[in-house]
C-alpha positions in Angstrom: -55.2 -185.2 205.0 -55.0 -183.5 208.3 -50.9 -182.2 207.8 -52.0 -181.0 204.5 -55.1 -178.8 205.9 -52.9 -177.0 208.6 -50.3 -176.7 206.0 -53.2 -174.9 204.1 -54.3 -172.7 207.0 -50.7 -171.8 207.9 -49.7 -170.5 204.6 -53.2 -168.7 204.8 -52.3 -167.2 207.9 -48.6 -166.2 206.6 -50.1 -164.5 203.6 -52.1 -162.6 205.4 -48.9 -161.6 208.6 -46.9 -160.9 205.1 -49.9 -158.6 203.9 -50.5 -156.8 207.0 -47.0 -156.1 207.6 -46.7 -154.7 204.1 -49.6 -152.7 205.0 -48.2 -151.4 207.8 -44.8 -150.1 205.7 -46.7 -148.5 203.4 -48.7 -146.9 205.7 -45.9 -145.7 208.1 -44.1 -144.8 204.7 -47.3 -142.6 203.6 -47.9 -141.0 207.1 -44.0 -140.1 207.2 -44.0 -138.5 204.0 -47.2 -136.6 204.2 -47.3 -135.7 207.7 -44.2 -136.1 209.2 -42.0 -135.2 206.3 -39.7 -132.3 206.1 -42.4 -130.1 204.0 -44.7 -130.5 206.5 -42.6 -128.2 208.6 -42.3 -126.0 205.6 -46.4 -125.7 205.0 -46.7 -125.4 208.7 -44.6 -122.5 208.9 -46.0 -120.6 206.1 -49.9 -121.3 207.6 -48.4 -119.9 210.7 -47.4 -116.1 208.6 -50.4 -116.2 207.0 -52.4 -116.3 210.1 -50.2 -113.7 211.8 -48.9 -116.5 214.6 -45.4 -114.9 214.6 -44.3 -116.9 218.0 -45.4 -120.3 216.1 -43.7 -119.7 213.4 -40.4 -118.6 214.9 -40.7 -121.8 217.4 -41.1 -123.9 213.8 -38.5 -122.5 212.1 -36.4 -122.7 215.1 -35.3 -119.2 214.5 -33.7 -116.4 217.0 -35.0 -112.8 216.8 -31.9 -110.6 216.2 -31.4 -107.5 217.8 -34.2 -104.9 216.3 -37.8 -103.8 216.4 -40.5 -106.5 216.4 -43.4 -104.6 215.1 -43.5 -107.1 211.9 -43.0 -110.4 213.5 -46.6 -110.8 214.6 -50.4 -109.8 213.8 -51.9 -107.9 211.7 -48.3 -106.2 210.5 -47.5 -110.4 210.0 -50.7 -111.0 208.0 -50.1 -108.2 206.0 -46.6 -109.1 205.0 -48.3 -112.6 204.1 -50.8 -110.9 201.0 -48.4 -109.9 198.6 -46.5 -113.6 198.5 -48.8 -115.4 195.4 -48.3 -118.5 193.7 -46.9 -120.1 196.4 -45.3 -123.7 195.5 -43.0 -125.7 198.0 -40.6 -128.1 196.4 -39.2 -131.7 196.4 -37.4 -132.3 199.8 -33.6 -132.3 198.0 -30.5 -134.3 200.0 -28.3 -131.1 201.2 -25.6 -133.6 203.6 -26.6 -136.5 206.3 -30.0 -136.3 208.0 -30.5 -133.1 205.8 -32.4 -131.7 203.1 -33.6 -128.5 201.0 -37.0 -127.3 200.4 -37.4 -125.0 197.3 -40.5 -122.7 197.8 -41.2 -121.0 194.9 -43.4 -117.9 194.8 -44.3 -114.3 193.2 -43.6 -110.7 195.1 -45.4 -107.7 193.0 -44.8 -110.0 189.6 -41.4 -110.8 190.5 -40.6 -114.4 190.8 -38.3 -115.4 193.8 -37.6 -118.6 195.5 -36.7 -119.4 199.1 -34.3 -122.5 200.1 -35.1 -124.0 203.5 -32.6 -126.4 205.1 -34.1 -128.8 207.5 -32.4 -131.6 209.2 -33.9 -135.1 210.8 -33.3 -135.0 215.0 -35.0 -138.2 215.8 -38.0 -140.4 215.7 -41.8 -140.2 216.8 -43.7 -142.9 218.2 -40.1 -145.3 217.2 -41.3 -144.7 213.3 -42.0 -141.3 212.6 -39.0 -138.9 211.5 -38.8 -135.7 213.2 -37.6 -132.9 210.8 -36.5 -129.5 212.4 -35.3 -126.3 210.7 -31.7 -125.8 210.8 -31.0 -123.1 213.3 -31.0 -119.3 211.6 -31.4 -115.9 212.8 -33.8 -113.9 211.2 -33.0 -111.1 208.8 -33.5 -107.5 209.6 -34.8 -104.0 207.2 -33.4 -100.7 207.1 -36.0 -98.4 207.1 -35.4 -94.6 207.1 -38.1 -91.5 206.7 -36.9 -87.7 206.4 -37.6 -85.0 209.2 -40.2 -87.5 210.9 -39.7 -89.4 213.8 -42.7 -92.2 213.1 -43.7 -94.3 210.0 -46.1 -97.0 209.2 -45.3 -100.4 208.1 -47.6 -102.7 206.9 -50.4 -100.8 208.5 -48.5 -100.5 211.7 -47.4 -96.9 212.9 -43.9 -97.5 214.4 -41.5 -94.7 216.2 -38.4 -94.5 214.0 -35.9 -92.0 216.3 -33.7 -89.6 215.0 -35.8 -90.7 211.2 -34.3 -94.4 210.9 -35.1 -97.9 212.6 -34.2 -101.3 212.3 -36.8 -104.1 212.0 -36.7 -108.1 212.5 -39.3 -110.0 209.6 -39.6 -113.6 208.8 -39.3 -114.7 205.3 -40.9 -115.1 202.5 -42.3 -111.7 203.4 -43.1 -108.6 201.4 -42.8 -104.8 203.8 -44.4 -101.6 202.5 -43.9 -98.5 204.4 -45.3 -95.2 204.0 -45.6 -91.9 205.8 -48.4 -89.8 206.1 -49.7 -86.8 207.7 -51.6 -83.4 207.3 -48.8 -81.4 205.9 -46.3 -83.9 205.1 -46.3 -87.4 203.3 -44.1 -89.7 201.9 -45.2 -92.3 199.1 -45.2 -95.8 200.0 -41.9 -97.8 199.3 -42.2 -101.8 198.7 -39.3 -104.6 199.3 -39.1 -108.8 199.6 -38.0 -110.6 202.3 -37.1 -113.5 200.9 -34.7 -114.9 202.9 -31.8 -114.6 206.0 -28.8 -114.7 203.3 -30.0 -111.7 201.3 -28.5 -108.7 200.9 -29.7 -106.2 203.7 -33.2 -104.7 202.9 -33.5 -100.9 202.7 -36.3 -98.3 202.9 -35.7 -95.1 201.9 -38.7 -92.8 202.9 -38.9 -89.4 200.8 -41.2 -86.8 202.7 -42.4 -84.1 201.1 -44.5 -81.3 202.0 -48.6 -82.8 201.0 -50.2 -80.1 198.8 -52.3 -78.8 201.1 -49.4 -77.4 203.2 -47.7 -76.1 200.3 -51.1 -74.1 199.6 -51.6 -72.7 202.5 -48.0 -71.3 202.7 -48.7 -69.8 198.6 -51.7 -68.3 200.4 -50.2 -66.6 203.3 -47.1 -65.5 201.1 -49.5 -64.4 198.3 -51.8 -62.0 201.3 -48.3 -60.4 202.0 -47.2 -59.2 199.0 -51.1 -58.2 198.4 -50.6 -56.1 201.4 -47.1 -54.6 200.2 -48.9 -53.7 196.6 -51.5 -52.1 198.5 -49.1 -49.2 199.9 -49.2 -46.1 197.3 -45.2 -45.1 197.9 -42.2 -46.0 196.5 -40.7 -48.2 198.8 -43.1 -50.2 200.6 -42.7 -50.6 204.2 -41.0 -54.0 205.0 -41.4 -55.3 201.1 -38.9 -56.7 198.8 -40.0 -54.3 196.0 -39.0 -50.7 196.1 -38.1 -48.1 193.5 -35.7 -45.3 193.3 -36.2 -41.7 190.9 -35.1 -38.6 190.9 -37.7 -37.0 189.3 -41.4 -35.8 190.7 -44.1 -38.0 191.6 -46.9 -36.7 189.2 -49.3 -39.4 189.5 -50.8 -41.9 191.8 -48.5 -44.3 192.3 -49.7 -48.0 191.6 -48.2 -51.3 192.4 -49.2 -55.1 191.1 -47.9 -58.2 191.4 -48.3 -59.7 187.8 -46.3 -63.4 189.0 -46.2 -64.5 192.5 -43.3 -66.8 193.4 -43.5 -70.8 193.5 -43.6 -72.3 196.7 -40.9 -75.0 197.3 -40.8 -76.6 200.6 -37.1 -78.4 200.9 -35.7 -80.2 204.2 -32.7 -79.2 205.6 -30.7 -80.0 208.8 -33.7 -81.7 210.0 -36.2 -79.0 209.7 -38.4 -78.2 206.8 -37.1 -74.3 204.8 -38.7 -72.4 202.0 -36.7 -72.3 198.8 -35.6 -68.8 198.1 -38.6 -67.0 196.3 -38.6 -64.8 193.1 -41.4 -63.1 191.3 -42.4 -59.9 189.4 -44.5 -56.5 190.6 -45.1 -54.3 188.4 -44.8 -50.1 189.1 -47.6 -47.5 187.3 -47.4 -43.9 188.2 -46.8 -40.4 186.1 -42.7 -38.7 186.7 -42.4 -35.3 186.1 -38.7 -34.2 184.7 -37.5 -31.9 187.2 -35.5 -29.9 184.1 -38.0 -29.9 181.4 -41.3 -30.1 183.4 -42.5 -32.7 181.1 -44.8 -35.2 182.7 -44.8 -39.1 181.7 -46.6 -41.8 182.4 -44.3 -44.9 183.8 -44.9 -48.3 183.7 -41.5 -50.3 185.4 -42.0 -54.4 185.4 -39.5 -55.6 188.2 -38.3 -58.6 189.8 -37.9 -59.3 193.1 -36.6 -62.1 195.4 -37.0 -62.3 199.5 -37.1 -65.5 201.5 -39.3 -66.7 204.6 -39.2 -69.1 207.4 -41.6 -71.8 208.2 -43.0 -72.9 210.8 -45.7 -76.3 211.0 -47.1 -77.8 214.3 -50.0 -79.6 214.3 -52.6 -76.5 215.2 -50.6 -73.9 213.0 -48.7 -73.2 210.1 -46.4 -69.8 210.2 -45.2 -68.7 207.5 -42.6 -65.1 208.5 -41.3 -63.1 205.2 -37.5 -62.2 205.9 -36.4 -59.2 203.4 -33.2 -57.6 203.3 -32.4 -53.9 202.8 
């Protein structure tokens, strides 16, 4: 009666070792999926670009900066490069070799679907239970950016010097970089591109300035008060003008000049510097000729074209605009 009561109390207390142990696996096989697992290290990293912790997340994903401008890997620039990444989904840890996996993450750039692979590997144990999973080693991937005539652009809200009109930029990944110039007199529309990983093909940003319409109206309206100014003179050939006209017969008449099409500004760069397009327009000549054989008098009305070009000048104060004509 007594052997069969401890028997009892033993197999009691063996069910409940058994239970407790079991317990135990599940819990240390919960805790090491869903905290220590590899896709921890993935989510960890990507809260880390969102909150524009760019020395966290390059110590997660055990990354070396390369050689190249660091504006982007930190702040606001890092935030920023965060918001255009949507639908973010990270994958099924995937066997990739011994002690090593892949983690899918799946995501949407501007409507475009994309999906980064990260390859993590297991380097040990936490607490004698816990897996430790570490990115594989990588360096990060670098943008070409480049911007005509200018020696500064912005990138995800950050102004950054670009010498000589071209720079090269480190940025983490998955990452979206928009760049843009923008000034008084010259501006170039912003140009987009996905980082989405450090095997891609090299990233390029082509920046096309162009003069803003404000400058090109101001040089229209300087160009537009000279040739007022050339009408204005009452003779034949206009002092310093690129209109003139020639007759052997006698002026019988006042002699009227206007310009009935002023030419179309177009602002080009070239060699580094901004030039003027060669210009063209029309002026037309009124006066009365009287035939120096027959004495008869006419009236004369002579549309002609004309074509002249003019250097530019642009600082921040001033804008120059100097008429070049050729005799």
């Amino acid at each position: 009666m007594h052997s069969s009561r401890l028997i009892r109390v033993l197999a009691a207390w063996l069910l409940g070792l058994m239970l407790a142990v079991a317990a135990a696996i599940v819990t240390v096989t919960l805790v090491n999926t869903h905290m220590f697992g590899p896709h921890q290290q993935v989510e960890s990293y990507l809260e880390a670009l969102r909150q524009g912790e760019g020395e966290r997340a390059l110590g997660l994903l055990n990354a070396t900066a390369p050689d190249a401008n660091a504006a982007l890997l930190d702040g606001p620039a890092l935030q920023r490069a965060t918001q255009g990444v949507e639908n973010v989904e990270v994958g099924t840890p995937q066997p990739a070799g011994e002690n090593r996996v892949e983690i899918g993450v799946s995501y949407t750039v501007n409507d475009t679907a994309h999906t980064t692979t990260f390859l993590l590997e297991k380097t040990g144990t936490e607490w004698l239970f816990f897996n430790r999973w570490e990115f594989v080693p990588s360096t990060l991937p670098t943008l070409e950016v480049s911007v005509i005539n200018q020696n500064e652009a912005t990138l995800n809200g950050t102004r950054v010097l670009m010498p000589e009109g071209r720079n090269r930029f480190a940025a983490f990944y998955p990452t979206e970089v928009e760049a843009h110039y923008t000034s008084e007199h010259f501006a170039a529309p912003a140009q987009t591109a996905a980082v989405t990983g450090r095997q891609q093909t090299p990233v390029t940003l082509n920046l096309a300035t162009a003069a803003t319409p404000a400058l090109t109206e101001a040089v229209t309206a300087q160009l537009k008060t000279f040739l007022d100014t050339c009408a204005k003179q009452t003779v034949f050939q206009p002092a310093n003008c690129p209109f003139g006209f020639e007759t052997g017969n006698r002026v019988a008449g006042p002699i009227t000049w206007s310009i009935t099409e002023y030419p179309e500004v177009r602002i080009e760069p070239f060699n580094g510097d901004w030039v003027i397009s060669p210009l063209t327009g029309t002026v037309l000549l009124e006066t009365s000729l009287q035939d120096l054989f027959t004495g008869i008098i006419e009236p004369v009305s002579v549309p002609q074209e004309f074509g002249f070009t003019a250097r530019l000048a642009v600082t921040d104060e001033d804008i120059t605009v100097t008429p070049v004509v050729e005799y």
